[in-house]
C-alpha positions in Angstrom: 229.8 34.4 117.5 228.4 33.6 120.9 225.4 32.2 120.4 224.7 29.8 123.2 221.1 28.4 122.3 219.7 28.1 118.6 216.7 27.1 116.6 216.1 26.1 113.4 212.9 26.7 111.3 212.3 24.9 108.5 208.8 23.5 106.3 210.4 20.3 105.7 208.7 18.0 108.2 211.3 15.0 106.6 214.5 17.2 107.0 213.6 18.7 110.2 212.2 14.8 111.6 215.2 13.7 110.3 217.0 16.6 112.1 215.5 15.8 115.7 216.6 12.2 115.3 220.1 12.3 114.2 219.6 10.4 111.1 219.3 10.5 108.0 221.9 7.5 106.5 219.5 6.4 104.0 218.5 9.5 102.7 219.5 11.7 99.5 220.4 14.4 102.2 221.9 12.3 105.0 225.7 14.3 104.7 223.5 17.1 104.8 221.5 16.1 107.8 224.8 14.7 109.2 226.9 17.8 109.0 224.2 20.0 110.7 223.7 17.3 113.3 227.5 17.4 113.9 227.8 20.8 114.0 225.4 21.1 116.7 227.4 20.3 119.5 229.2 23.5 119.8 226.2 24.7 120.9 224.2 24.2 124.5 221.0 23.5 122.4 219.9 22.6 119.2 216.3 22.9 118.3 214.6 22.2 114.8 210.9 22.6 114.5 208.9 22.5 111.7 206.8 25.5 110.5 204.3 25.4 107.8 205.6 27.0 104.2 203.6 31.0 104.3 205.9 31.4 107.4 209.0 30.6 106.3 208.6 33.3 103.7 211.5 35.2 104.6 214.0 32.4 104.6 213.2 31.1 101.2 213.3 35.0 100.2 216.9 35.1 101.3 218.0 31.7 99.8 217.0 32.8 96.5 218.5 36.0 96.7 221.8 34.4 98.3 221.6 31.7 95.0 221.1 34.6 92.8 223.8 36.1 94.1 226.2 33.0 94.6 227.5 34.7 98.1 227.3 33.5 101.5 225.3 35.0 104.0 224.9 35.1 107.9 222.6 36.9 109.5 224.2 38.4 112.7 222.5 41.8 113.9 221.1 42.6 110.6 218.7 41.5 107.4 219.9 42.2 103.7 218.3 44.8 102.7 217.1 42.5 99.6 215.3 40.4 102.1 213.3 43.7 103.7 210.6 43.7 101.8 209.4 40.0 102.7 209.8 40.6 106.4 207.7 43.8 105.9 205.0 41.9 104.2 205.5 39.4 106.5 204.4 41.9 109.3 201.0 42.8 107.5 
């Protein structure tokens, strides 16, 4: 894709914690946390920051849709247009 650089949002302050220091072994999510973690390094830089939950509207807007739907979705260059109307209230 050529993405150099990302950052990952999420309202989890345990996942994302457990993001930022590559662990995760003991949890209920660790393969989770490890697979992301591993799938980092094709990347210059990783970042994960935690966000509080009215601002990550959009994202849990598009995971339930994407559930709904059973599809997978990347967002490169474009939103669904399913997730439009969050982002719009979003910009209110």
């Amino acid at each position: 894709m050529g993405f150099l650089n990302i950052e990952v949002e999420g309202d989890c302050l345990s996942v994302i914690r457990n993001l930022k220091e590559n662990r995760g072994e003991q949890s209920v999510i660790g393969a989770y946390i490890h697979n992301i973690c591993a799938s980092c390094v094709i990347f210059q830089n990783c970042a994960f920051h935690h966000v509080q939950k009215h601002i990550n509207g959009d994202a849990h807007a598009l995971a339930i849709e994407v559930l709904k739907r059973n599809e997978a979705t990347y967002l490169v260059g474009d939103v669904p247009t399913y997730t439009l109307n969050a982002v719009e209230v979003d910009r209110r």
